[in-house]
VEXKOL-527167 format. One line per field, with one value per residue (C-alpha): residue number from 1; x, z, y. Coordinates in Angstrom, 3 decimals. Layout:
% VEXKOL-527167
nr (NUM,...) .
east (X,...) .
up (Z,...) .
north (Y,...) .
This chain:
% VEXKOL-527167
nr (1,2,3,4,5,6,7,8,9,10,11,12,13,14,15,16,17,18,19,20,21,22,23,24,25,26,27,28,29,30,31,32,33,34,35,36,37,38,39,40,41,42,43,44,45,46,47,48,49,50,51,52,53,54,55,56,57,58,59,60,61,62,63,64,65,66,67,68,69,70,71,72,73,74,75,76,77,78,79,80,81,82,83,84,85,86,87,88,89,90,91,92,93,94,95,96,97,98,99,100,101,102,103,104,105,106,107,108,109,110,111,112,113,114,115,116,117,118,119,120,121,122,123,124,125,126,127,128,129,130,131,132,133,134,135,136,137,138,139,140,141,142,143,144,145,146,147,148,149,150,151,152,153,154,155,156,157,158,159,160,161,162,163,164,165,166,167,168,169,170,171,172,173,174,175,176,177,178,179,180,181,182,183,184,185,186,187,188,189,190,191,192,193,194,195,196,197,198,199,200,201,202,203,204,205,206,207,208,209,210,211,212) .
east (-2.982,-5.797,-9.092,-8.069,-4.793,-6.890,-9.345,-6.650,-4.659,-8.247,-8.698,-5.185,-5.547,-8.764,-7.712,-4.940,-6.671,-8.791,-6.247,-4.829,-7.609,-8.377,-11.765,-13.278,-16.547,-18.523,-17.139,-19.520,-17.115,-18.349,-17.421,-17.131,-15.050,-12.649,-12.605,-11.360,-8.763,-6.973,-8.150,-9.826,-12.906,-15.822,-15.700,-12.598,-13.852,-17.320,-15.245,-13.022,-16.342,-17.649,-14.972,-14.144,-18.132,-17.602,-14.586,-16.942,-15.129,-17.447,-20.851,-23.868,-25.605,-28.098,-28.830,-25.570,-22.738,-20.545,-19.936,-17.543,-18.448,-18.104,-16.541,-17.330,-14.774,-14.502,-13.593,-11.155,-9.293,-9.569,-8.676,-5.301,-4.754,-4.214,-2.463,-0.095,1.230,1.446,3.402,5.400,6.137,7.056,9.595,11.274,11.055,13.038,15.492,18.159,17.589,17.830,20.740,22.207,20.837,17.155,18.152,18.996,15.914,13.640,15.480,15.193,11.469,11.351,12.664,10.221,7.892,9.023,8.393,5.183,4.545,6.201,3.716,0.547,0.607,-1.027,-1.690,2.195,2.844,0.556,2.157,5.809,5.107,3.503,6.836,8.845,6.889,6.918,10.869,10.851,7.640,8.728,12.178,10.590,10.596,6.652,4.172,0.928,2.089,2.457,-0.563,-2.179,-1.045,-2.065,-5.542,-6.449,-5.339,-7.470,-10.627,-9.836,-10.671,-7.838,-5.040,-3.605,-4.740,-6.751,-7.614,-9.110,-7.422,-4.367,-1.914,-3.138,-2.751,1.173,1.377,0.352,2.131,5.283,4.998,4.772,7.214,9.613,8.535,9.463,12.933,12.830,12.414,15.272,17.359,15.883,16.453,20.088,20.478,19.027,16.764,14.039,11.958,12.508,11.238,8.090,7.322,7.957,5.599,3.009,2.798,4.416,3.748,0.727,-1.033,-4.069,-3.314,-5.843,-9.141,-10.598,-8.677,-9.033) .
up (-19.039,-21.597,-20.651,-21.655,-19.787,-16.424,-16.921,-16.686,-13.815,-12.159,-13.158,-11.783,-8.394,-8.101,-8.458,-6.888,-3.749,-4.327,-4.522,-1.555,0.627,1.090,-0.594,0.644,-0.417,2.358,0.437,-2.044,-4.039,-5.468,-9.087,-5.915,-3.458,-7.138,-8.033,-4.745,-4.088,-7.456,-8.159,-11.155,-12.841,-13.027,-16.583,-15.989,-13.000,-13.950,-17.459,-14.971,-12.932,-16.220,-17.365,-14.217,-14.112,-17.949,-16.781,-13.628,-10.877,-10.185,-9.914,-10.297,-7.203,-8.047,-6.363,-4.124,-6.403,-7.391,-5.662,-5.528,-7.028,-5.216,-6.887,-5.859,-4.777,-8.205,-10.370,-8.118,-7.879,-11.611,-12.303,-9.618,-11.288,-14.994,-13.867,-11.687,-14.790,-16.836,-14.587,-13.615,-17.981,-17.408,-15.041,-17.448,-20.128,-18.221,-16.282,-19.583,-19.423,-15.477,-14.411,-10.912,-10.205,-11.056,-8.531,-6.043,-6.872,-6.250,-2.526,-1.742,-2.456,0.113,2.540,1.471,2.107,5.547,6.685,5.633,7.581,10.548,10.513,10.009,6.422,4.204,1.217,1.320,1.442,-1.713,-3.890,-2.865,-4.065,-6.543,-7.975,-7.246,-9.721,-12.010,-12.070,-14.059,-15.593,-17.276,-18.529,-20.018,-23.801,-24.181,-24.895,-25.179,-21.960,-19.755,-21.322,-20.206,-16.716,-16.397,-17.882,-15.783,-12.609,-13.922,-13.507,-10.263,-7.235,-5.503,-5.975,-2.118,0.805,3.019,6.624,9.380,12.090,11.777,13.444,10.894,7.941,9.030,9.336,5.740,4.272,6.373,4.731,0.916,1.564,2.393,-0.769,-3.166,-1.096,-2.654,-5.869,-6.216,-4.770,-8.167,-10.539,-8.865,-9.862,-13.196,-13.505,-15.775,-14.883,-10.951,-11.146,-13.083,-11.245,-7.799,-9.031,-10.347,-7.880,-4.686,-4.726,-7.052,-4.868,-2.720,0.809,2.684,1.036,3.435,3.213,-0.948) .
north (27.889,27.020,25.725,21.925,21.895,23.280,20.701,17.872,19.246,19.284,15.666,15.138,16.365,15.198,10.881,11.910,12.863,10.041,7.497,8.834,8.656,12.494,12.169,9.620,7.589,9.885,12.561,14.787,16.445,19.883,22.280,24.782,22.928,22.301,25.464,26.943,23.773,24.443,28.448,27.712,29.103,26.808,25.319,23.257,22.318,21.180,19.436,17.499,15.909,14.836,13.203,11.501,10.645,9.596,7.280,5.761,7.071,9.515,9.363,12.667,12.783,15.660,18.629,17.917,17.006,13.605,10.935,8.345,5.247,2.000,-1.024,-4.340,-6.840,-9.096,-5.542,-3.992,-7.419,-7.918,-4.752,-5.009,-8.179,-6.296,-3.644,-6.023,-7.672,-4.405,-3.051,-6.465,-6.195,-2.149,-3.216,-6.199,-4.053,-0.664,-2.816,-2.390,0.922,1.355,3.281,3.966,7.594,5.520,3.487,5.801,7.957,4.927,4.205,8.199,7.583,4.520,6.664,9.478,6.750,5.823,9.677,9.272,6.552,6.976,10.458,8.411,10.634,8.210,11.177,11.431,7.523,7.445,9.953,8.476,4.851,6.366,8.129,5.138,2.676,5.885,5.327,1.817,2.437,6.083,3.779,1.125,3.462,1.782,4.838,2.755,0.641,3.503,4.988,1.391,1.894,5.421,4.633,1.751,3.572,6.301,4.279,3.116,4.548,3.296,0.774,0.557,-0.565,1.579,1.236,3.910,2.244,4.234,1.253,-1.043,1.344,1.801,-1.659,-2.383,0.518,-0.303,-4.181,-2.421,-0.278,-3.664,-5.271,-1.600,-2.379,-5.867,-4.366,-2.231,-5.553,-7.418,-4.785,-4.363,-8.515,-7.720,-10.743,-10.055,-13.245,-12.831,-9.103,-9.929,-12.750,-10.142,-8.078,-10.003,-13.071,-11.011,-7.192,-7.113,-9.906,-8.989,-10.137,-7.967,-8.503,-6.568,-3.613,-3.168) .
């Protein structure tokens, strides 16, 4: 694998375990600890932290390593606000082209889900609802839109709910996972308007401020 495509699977894994909740914000994340979680050489690694620094997810904390930088309140909700209705247009767009194995592939990852949860695994809860809105939004035959989706959740440093209280976490996860249930029930109707208006005004909402 060449230099560039290392560098992005490091930038991969790295928002993914940030998104996920397995770095955390106490978290100083290192070229070392990279290069021995992926078994990489150093220049990927160290290209990866300066793009992700470059995108403002990271931040250089010197002498130590990077950081992960804190949004405020207003940005993460305007920024879950955009990438609500992107994805609420991803999913009228890919409903014509939505067939019954996507279907089935999207309730396979709700149950995926529901493992996670029932285990208190909230990396594995992540990475399933994270396939499941990949179903619609990889069928909705819109290159720039997906790449508008990917970008903006790119620059965030997470677009979940997060909790340490481990009850509370299951609780919330347990309550999304309902509402990706709802979604497969609208794209089954196949009404456009009521699945954009699901996901933008229903799924996309912020309902725990303090858990964002």
């Amino acid at each position: 694998m060449d230099i560039t495509s290392l560098r992005h699977m490091a930038m991969e894994s790295i928002l993914s375990k940030i998104h996920s909740g397995e770095f955390s914000q106490d978290n100083i994340i290192t070229e070392t600890m990279v290069c021995e979680l992926l078994n990489i050489s150093r220049t990927p690694a160290r290209e990866a932290l300066i793009e992700l620094v470059a995108n403002g997810i990271l931040e250089k904390v010197p002498r130590k390593g990077y950081a992960i930088t804190k949004f405020d309140q207003k940005t993460k909700l305007d920024s879950y606000e955009i990438l609500g209705n992107l994805d609420g247009l991803a999913a009228k767009l890919a409903l014509p082209n939505i067939t019954g194995a996507d279907l089935n592939k999207m309730r396979e990852h709700i149950d995926l889900a529901n493992v996670a949860i029932k285990y208190n695994n909230y990396p594995a809860y992540c990475e399933q609802q994270e396939h499941f809105h990949n179903v619609y939004i990889n069928k909705c035959d819109n290159k720039q839109l997906i790449a508008l989706l990917k970008q903006i959740k790119a620059n965030l440093d997470r677009y979940t709910y997060y909790s340490n209280d481990e009850t509370e976490l299951s609780s919330i996860c347990a309550s999304m996972n309902r509402e990706h249930m709802e979604i497969v029930a609208l794209f089954e109707k196949g009404d456009k308007s009521a699945l954009f208006e699901y996901l933008t005004d229903n799924h996309w909402s912020t309902k725990a401020l303090d858990l964002i």
